[in-house]
C-alpha positions as a printed Julia matrix, in Angstrom:
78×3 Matrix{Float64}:
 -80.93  -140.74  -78.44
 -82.08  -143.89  -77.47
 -80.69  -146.35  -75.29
 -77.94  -148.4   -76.67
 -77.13  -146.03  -79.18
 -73.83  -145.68  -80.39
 -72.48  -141.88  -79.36
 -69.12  -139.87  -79.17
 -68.08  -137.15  -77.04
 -68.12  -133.21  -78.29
 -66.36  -130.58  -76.25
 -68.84  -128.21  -74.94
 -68.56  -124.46  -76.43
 -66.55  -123.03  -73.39
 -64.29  -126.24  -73.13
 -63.0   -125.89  -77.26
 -61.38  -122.87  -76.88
 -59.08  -124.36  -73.93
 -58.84  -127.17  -76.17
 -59.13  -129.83  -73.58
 -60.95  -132.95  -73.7
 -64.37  -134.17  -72.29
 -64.61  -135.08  -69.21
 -66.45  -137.93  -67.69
 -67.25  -138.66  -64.4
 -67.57  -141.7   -62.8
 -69.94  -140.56  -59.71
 -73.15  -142.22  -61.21
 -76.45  -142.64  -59.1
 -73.93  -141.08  -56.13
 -71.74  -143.97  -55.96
 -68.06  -144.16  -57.31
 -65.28  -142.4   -58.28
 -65.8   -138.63  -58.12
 -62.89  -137.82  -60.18
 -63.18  -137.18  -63.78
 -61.8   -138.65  -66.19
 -60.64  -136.65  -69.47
 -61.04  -138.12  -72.34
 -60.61  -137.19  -76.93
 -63.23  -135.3   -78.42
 -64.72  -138.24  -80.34
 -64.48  -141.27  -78.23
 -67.11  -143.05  -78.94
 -68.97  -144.26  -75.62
 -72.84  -146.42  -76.08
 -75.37  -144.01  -74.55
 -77.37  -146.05  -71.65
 -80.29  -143.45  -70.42
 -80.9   -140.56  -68.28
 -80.43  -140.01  -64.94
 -83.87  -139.22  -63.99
 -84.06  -135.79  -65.19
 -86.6   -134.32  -67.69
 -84.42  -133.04  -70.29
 -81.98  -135.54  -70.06
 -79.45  -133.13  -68.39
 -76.77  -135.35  -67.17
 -76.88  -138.26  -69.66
 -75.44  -141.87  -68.58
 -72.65  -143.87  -70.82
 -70.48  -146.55  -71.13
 -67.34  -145.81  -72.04
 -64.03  -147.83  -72.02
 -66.34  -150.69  -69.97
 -67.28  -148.39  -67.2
 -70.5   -146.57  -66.5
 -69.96  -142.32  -66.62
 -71.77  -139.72  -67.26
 -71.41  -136.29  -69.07
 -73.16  -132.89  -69.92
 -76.04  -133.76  -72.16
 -74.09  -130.97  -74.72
 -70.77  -133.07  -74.96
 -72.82  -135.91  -76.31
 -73.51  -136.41  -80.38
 -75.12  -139.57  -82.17
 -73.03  -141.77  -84.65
């Protein structure tokens, strides 16, 4: 995914059996919220970057006009 791509959320393999929703959190760069927010599988969110790690494990996105991220695994291009 690239930056500015248009993405929607997946639940991870051990959330869909609880069937709960993904859940974003708004603690980005260590600033914010540190709550969660939960939120449809398939809400579609624009995918901003990385935060700073190699594999892209904790991906950045806007989502509902606030910045979030989630587990790179509850993330799926348009």
């Amino acid at each position: 995914m690239q930056p500015g791509d248009l993405v929607k959320l997946v639940n991870s393999r051990e959330r869909l059996s609880l069937g709960i929703g993904v859940a974003v959190s708004w603690n980005v760069f260590g600033r914010g919220e540190h709550a969660p927010t939960s939120f449809p599988e398939g809400t579609a969110a624009v995918f901003l970057g990385c935060l700073g790690e190699a594999r892209c494990g904790n991906p950045y996105i806007l989502i509902e006009g606030r910045v979030g991220w989630v587990w790179e695994e509850e993330l799926e291009a348009l």
